[in-house]
N, C-alpha and C positions, 0 to 999 in steps of 0.2 A: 620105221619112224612115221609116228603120225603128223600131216601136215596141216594148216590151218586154211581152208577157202571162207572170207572174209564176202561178204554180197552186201552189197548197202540194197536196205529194204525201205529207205522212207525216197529213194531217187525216183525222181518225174518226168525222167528224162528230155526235160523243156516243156512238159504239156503242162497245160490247165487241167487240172480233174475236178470232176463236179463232183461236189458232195458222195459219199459212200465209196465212189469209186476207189478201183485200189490202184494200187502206185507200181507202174511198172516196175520198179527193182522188185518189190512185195512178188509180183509175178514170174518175177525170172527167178528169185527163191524158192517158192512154191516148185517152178517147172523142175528145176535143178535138183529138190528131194524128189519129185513123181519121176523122173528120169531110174533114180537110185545112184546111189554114194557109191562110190567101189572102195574097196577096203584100205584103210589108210590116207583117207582124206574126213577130216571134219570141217565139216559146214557149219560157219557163224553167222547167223544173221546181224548187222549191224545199222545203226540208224543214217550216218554219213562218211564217206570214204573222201568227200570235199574234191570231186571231179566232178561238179553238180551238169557243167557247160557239157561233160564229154557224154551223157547220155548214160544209162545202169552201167555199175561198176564192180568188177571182186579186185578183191586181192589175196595173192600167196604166199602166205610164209609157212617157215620151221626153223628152229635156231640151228645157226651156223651153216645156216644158207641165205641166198642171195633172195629176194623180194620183189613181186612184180604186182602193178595194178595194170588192168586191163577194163576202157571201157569199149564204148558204144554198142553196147549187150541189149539185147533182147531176150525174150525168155524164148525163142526158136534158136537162141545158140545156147541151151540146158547141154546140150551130150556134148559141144565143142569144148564147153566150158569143164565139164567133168571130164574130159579123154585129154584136155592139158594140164586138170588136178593129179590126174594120176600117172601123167608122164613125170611133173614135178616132182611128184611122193618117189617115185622111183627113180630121180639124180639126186646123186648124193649132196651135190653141192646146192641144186637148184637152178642150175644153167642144162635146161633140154637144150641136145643139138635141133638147129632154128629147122632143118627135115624133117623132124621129129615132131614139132608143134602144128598144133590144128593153125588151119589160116587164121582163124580171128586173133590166135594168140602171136603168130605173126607179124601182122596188121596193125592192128590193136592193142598196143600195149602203150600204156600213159608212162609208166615211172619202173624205174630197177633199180630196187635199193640194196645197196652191198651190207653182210652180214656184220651184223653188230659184234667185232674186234674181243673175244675175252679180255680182262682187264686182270693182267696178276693181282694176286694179294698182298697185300703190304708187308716191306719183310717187319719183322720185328726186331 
Protein backbone atom coordinates (compact mmCIF):
# COMPACT_ATOMS: atom_id res chain seq x y z
CA UNK A 1 0.00 0.00 0.00
CA UNK A 2 1.01 3.33 -0.94
CA UNK A 3 1.47 5.85 1.85
CA UNK A 4 1.08 9.65 1.68
CA UNK A 5 4.18 12.12 3.04
CA UNK A 6 2.38 15.35 3.27
CA UNK A 7 5.76 18.44 3.48
CA UNK A 8 4.29 21.88 3.90
CA UNK A 9 6.13 23.83 1.23
CA UNK A 10 5.05 27.62 1.98
CA UNK A 11 6.82 26.94 6.09
CA UNK A 12 9.54 29.66 7.12
CA UNK A 13 10.40 28.01 9.82
CA UNK A 14 10.37 31.57 11.99
CA UNK A 15 12.68 33.43 9.51
CA UNK A 16 12.18 36.60 7.63
CA UNK A 17 12.79 35.79 3.90
CA UNK A 18 13.74 38.53 1.56
CA UNK A 19 12.14 38.66 -1.34
CA UNK A 20 12.80 35.58 -3.95
CA UNK A 21 14.18 33.76 -1.41
CA UNK A 22 12.63 30.31 -1.02
CA UNK A 23 11.04 28.98 2.05
CA UNK A 24 12.61 26.38 3.80
CA UNK A 25 9.83 23.81 3.81
CA UNK A 26 10.02 24.57 -0.43
CA UNK A 27 13.70 23.31 0.39
CA UNK A 28 13.31 20.45 2.57
CA UNK A 29 10.88 19.22 -0.44
CA UNK A 30 13.15 19.84 -2.99
CA UNK A 31 15.95 17.91 -0.71
CA UNK A 32 13.39 15.06 0.04
CA UNK A 33 12.65 14.20 -4.08
CA UNK A 34 16.91 14.82 -4.83
CA UNK A 35 17.28 12.27 -2.02
CA UNK A 36 14.79 9.89 -4.06
CA UNK A 37 11.35 8.40 -2.90
CA UNK A 38 11.69 4.63 -2.14
CA UNK A 39 8.96 2.77 -3.46
CA UNK A 40 5.68 3.05 -1.78
CA UNK A 41 5.67 6.40 -0.34
CA UNK A 42 4.04 9.44 -2.24
CA UNK A 43 5.24 12.87 -1.64
CA UNK A 44 2.57 15.78 -1.53
CA UNK A 45 3.61 18.92 -1.51
CA UNK A 46 1.28 21.08 0.67
CA UNK A 47 0.79 24.88 1.41
CA UNK A 48 0.28 24.67 5.47
CA UNK A 49 0.30 21.75 7.94
CA UNK A 50 -0.59 24.73 10.72
CA UNK A 51 2.60 23.86 12.94
CA UNK A 52 3.86 27.26 11.53
CA UNK A 53 5.77 27.88 15.72
CA UNK A 54 7.20 24.15 15.34
CA UNK A 55 9.73 24.93 12.31
CA UNK A 56 9.17 22.61 8.54
CA UNK A 57 6.60 20.07 8.96
CA UNK A 58 5.35 16.46 7.14
CA UNK A 59 3.00 14.44 7.90
CA UNK A 60 1.94 10.59 7.36
CA UNK A 61 -0.88 8.99 6.53
CA UNK A 62 -2.69 5.95 4.62
CA UNK A 63 -6.25 4.74 5.49
CA UNK A 64 -6.78 2.63 8.34
CA UNK A 65 -3.65 3.67 9.81
CA UNK A 66 -2.54 5.79 12.57
CA UNK A 67 -1.22 9.54 11.47
CA UNK A 68 1.92 11.44 12.56
CA UNK A 69 3.15 15.02 12.07
CA UNK A 70 6.57 15.66 12.51
CA UNK A 71 8.23 19.01 12.90
CA UNK A 72 11.30 20.93 13.40
CA UNK A 73 12.78 19.62 9.90
CA UNK A 74 15.34 20.94 7.89
CA UNK A 75 16.06 19.89 4.48
CA UNK A 76 19.60 18.04 6.18
CA UNK A 77 16.94 15.61 7.60
CA UNK A 78 15.65 14.71 3.54
CA UNK A 79 17.03 10.72 4.13
CA UNK A 80 15.73 10.74 7.95
CA UNK A 81 12.52 11.90 6.88
CA UNK A 82 12.34 9.37 3.86
CA UNK A 83 13.88 6.03 6.05
CA UNK A 84 10.80 6.88 8.57
CA UNK A 85 8.31 7.13 5.20
CA UNK A 86 9.32 3.93 4.39
CA UNK A 87 9.46 2.19 7.89
CA UNK A 88 5.64 3.53 7.95
CA UNK A 89 4.69 2.25 4.38
CA UNK A 90 5.89 -1.01 5.71
CA UNK A 91 3.62 -1.30 9.39
CA UNK A 92 0.69 -2.24 8.45
CA UNK A 93 -1.02 -0.30 11.04
CA UNK A 94 1.34 2.75 11.10
CA UNK A 95 2.67 2.33 14.55
CA UNK A 96 7.00 1.68 13.72
CA UNK A 97 8.35 0.06 16.77
CA UNK A 98 9.93 3.53 18.47
CA UNK A 99 13.79 1.24 17.66
CA UNK A 100 12.72 1.19 14.57
CA UNK A 101 12.22 5.13 13.93
CA UNK A 102 15.09 7.53 12.72
CA UNK A 103 15.73 9.92 15.95
CA UNK A 104 14.03 12.86 14.49
CA UNK A 105 10.89 10.80 14.12
CA UNK A 106 11.46 9.91 17.67
CA UNK A 107 12.14 13.32 18.99
CA UNK A 108 10.09 15.10 16.82
CA UNK A 109 6.86 14.19 16.39
CA UNK A 110 4.10 17.11 16.99
CA UNK A 111 0.61 14.92 16.72
CA UNK A 112 -0.58 10.96 16.30
CA UNK A 113 -3.72 10.92 14.98
CA UNK A 114 -5.68 7.52 15.24
CA UNK A 115 -7.27 6.04 12.14
CA UNK A 116 -10.49 7.31 11.02
CA UNK A 117 -13.08 4.31 12.55
CA UNK A 118 -15.08 2.81 9.21
CA UNK A 119 -18.61 3.94 9.58
CA UNK A 120 -21.24 0.88 8.65
CA UNK A 121 -23.59 1.50 6.20
CA UNK A 122 -27.09 2.13 7.04
CA UNK A 123 -29.01 -0.93 7.32
CA UNK A 124 -31.92 -0.60 5.22
Amino acid sequence: MTVTLHVCITCKAGQTLAEGEIAPGKRLHTAILDVGVPEGVNVVPVECLSACSQGCSVALSAPGRWSYVYGRLSEAHAKDVLAGASAYAGAPDGIVPWRSRPEIFRKQSLARIPPIAAVPEAAE
